[in-house]
C-alpha positions as CSV (number, residue, x, y, z in Angstrom):
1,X,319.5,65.5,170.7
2,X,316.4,64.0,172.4
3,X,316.5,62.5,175.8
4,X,314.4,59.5,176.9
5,X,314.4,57.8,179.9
6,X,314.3,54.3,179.8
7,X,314.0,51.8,182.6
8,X,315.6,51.2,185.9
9,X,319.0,52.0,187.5
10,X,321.2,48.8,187.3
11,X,321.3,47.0,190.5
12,X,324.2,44.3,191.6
13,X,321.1,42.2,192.4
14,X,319.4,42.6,188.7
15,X,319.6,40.3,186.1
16,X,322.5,41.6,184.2
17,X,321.4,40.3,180.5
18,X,317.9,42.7,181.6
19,X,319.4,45.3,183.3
20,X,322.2,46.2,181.1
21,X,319.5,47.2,178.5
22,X,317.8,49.4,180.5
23,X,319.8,52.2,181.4
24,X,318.4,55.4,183.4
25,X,318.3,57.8,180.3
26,X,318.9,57.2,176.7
27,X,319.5,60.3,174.2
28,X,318.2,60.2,170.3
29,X,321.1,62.0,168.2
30,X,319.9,63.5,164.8
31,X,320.2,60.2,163.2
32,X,317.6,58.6,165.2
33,X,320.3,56.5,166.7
34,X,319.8,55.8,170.9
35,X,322.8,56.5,172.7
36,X,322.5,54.9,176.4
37,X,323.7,57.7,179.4
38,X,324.9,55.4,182.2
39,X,326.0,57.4,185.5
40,X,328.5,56.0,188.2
41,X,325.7,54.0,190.1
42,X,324.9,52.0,186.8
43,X,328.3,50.8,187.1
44,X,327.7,48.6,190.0
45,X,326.9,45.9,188.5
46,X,330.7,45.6,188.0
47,X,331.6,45.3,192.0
48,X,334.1,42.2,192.6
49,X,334.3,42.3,188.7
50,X,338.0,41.8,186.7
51,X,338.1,45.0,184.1
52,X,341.3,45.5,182.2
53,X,342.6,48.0,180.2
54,X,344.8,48.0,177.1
55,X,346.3,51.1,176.0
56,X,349.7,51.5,174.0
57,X,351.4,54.6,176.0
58,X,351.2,55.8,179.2
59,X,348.5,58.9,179.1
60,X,346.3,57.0,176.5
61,X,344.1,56.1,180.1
62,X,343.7,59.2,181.6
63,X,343.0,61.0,178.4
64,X,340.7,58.7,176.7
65,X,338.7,57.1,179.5
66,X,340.1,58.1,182.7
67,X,336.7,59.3,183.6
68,X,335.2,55.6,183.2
69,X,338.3,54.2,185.1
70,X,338.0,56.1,188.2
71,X,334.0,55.3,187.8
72,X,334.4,51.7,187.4
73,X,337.1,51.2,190.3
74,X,334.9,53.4,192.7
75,X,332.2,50.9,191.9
76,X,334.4,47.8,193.1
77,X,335.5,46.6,190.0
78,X,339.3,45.5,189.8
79,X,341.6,48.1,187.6
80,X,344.4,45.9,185.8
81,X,346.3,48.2,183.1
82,X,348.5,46.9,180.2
83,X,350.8,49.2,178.6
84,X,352.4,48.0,175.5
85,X,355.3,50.4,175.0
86,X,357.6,51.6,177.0
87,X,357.2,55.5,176.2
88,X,361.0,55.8,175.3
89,X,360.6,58.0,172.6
90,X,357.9,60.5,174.3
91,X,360.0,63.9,176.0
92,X,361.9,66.7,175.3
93,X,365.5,67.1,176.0
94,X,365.7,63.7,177.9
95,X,367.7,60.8,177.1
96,X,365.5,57.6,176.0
97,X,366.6,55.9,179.8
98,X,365.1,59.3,181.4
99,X,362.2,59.5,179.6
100,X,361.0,55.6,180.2
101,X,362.1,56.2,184.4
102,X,360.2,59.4,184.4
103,X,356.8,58.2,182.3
104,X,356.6,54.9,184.0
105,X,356.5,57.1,187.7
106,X,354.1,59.5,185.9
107,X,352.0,56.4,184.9
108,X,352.1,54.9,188.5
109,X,350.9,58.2,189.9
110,X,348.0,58.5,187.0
111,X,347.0,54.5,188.0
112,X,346.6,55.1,192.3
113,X,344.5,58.5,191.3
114,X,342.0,56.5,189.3
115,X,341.7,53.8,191.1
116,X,344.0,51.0,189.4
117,X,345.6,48.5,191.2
118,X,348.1,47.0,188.3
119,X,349.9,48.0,185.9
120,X,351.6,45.3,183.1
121,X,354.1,46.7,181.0
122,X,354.8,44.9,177.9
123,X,357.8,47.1,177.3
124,X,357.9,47.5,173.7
125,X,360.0,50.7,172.1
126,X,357.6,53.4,171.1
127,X,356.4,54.5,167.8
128,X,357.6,50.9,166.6
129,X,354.6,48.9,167.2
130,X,354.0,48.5,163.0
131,X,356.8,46.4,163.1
132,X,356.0,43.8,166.3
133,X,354.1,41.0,164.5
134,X,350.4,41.2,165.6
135,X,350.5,37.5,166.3
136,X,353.2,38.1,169.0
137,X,351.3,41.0,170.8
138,X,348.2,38.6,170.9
139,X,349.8,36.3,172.6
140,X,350.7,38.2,174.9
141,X,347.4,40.0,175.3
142,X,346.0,36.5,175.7
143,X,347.7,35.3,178.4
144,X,347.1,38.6,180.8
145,X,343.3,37.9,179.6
146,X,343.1,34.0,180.9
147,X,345.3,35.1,184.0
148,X,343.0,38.0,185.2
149,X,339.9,36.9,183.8
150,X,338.6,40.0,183.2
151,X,334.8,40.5,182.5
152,X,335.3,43.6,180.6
153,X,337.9,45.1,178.2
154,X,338.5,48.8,177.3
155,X,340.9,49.2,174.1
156,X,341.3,51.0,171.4
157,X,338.1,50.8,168.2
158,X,340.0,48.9,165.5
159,X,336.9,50.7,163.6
160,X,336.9,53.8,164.7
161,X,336.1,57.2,163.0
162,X,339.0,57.6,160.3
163,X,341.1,60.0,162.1
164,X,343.6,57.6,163.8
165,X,347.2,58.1,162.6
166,X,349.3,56.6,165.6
167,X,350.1,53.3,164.6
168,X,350.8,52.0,168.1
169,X,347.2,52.5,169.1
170,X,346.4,51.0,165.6
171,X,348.2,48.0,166.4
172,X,347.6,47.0,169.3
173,X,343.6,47.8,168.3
174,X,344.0,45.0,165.9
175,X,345.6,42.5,168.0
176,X,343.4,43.4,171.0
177,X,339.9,42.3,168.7
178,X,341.3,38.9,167.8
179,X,342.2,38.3,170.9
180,X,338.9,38.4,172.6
181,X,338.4,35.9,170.0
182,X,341.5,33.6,170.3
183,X,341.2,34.0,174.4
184,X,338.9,31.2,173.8
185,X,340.4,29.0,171.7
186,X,342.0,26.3,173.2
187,X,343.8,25.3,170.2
188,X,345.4,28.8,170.8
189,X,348.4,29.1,172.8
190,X,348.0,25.6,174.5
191,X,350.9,25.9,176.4
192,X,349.0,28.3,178.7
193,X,347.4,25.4,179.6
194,X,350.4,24.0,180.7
195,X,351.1,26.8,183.5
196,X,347.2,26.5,185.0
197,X,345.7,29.0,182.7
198,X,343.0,28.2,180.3
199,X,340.3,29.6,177.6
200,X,338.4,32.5,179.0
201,X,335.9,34.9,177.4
202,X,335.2,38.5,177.8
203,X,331.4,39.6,178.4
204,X,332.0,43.4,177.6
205,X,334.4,45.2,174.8
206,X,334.5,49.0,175.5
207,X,336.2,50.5,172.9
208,X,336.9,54.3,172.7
209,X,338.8,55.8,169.3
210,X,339.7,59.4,168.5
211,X,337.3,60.0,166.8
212,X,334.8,57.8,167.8
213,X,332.2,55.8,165.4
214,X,329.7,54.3,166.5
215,X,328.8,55.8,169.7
216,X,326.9,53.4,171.8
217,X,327.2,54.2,175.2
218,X,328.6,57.3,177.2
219,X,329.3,57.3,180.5
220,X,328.8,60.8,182.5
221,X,332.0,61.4,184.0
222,X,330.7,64.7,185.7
223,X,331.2,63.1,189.5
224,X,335.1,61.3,188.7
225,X,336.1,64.5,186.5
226,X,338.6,65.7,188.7
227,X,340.1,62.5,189.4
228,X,340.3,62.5,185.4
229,X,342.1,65.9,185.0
230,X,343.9,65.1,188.1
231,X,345.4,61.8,186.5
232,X,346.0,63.3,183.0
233,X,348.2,66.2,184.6
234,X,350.6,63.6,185.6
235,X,352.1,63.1,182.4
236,X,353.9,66.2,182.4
237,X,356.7,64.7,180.0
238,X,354.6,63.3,177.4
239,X,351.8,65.9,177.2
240,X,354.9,68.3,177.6
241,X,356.2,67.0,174.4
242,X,352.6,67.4,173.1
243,X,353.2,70.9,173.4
244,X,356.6,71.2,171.6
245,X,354.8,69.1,168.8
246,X,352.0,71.9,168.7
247,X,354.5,74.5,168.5
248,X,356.5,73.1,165.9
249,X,353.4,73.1,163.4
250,X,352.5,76.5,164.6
251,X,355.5,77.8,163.7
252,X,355.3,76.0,159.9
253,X,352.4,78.0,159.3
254,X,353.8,81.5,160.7
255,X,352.2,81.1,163.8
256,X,352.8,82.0,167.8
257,X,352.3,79.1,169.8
258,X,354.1,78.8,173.6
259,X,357.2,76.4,174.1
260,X,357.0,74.2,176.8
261,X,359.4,76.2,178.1
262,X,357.1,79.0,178.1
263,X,354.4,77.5,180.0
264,X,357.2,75.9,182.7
265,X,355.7,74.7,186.0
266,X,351.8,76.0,185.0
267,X,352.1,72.9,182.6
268,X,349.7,70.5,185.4
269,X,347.0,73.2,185.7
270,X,347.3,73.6,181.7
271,X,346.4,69.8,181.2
272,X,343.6,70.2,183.8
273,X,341.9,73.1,181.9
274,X,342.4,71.2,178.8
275,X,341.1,67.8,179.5
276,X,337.8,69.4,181.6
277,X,337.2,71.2,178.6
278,X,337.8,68.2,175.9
279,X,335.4,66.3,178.8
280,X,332.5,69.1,178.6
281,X,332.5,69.7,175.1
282,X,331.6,66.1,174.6
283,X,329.0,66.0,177.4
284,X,327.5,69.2,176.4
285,X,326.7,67.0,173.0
286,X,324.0,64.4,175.2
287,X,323.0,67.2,178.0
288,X,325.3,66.4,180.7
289,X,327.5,67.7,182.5
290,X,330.9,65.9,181.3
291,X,331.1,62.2,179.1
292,X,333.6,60.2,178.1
293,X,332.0,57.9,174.7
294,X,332.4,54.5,173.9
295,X,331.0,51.6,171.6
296,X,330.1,48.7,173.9
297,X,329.8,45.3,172.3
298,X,328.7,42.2,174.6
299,X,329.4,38.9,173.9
300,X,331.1,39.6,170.7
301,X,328.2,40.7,169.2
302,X,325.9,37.7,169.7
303,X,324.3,38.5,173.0
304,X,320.8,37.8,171.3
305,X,321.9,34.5,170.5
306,X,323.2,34.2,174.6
307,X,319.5,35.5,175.4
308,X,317.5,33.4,173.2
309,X,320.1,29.8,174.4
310,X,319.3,31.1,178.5
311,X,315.4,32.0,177.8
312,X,314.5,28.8,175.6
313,X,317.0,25.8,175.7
314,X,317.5,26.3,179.6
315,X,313.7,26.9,180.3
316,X,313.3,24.1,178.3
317,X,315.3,21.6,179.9
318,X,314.2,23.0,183.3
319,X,310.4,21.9,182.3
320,X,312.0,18.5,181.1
């Protein structure tokens, strides 16, 4: 990996289509593909701005880009969360009513360490999301986007590295990407219009995927990582049920593996450990101290087209 700095810090101040290409330090992977490294004060650019996040459970936030959250809120932005499901599914030895009460306070707890200020539950039963029509969830999606306006999305990669296989993260990848298209559409949903909403578009799709494709950006989480690890321990009954799952395999294949049981009330400090290792390991692949990776698309794609409409037709009409 080869490291090359490029540019100047982002400032609130900068011109954000020329600033947001010029991170502090870029890294060269073996591919010859640039990575950009922003750190917590390139984030700033973000102060005052509407971010939201769309996850399907409960610890998808802490785990995949908690890090990021607790960056981006610390650098003013405003932290709005949806969570499709309702995590009904997700414990051991808990009715379905228990385990929604009991995720939905872990989640709340998760949310004010990181730095978000709302949380929107959709509510839908877990590990049912295949059958809730995409078209359904994107309205829904849509509306949250054109009340909050926000000026950046993280979601799920509906493209991401192969190794997906939860088909609520799958889903709601796929209805998340057409609707930063359909957002803008007013011949979508025009009864939005109806209730003082109307089209808005996103500037910034982070998307992060297990495993990720793509990499475009990472963000050094090394400053926010205890607010990260702090945030995942929370979830106590779903990473809890994490461990039962692990054990179960284990135990196909002849193996020991602890119970959750077993581990009891060493369970918080267990997820700490693990998360601040998972965050190293990938930070240790660009030279820094902790990261959190992501493929960051801007203007769906067409920002050169957004560059060449400001720099030409604008400067144009100015010298008219």
């Amino acid at each position: 990996m080869r490291r090359v700095v490029s540019g100047e810090s982002i400032d609130r101040e900068t011109n954000l289509s020329i600033a947001l290409r010029n991170c502090n330090l870029n890294v060269v992977n073996a591919s010859g593909v640039t990575i950009h490294v922003l750190e917590p004060h390139d984030l700033t650019y973000l102060d005052g701005r509407s971010v939201m996040i769309v996850v399907a459970h409960a610890d998808d936030a802490a785990l995949f880009c908690g890090g990021t959250i607790a960056a981006m809120s610390r650098a003013g932005a405003r932290m709005t969360l949806v969570r499709v499901t309702n995590d009904d599914t997700d414990s051991v030895g808990l009715s379905p009513t228990e385990t929604v009460d009991r995720n939905a306070r872990e989640l709340a707890l998760a949310a004010s360490i990181l730095g978000i200020g709302t949380i929107c539950d959709f509510g839908y039963p877990s590990d049912q999301m295949s059958d809730v029509p995409e078209v359904e969830l994107r309205e829904r999606l849509i509306r949250v986007m054109r009340e909050i306006k926000p000026f950046a999305v993280l979601t799920f990669d509906p493209h991401g590295g192969g190794g997906e296989d939860n088909q609520d993260h799958l889903r709601v990848a796929q209805a998340m990407d057409e609707a930063f298209w359909t957002s803008m559409f007013d011949k979508h949903h025009p009864e939005h219009f109806d209730v003082g909403l109307a089209p808005h578009g996103v500037v910034e799709r982070w998307y992060f995927a297990r495993p990720p494709s793509q990499v475009s950006h990472i963000v050094d989480t090394s400053q926010v990582l205890d607010a990260k690890c702090d945030a995942a321990a929370q979830h106590t009954t779903m990473l809890g049920n994490l461990v039962e799952q692990l054990h179960l395999m284990a135990k196909t294949e002849g193996r020991e593996l602890p119970r959750l049981a077993d581990i009891g009330e060493d369970l918080p400090n267990f997820i700490r450990s693990l998360v601040r290792a998972g965050a190293e390991a990938t930070g240790a692949k660009y030279e820094v101290p902790a990261a959190e990776e992501f493929r960051r698309v801007r203007y769906s794609g067409f920002e050169d087209v957004v560059n060449y409409l400001e720099q030409h037709y604008l400067n144009q009409k100015g010298d008219g």
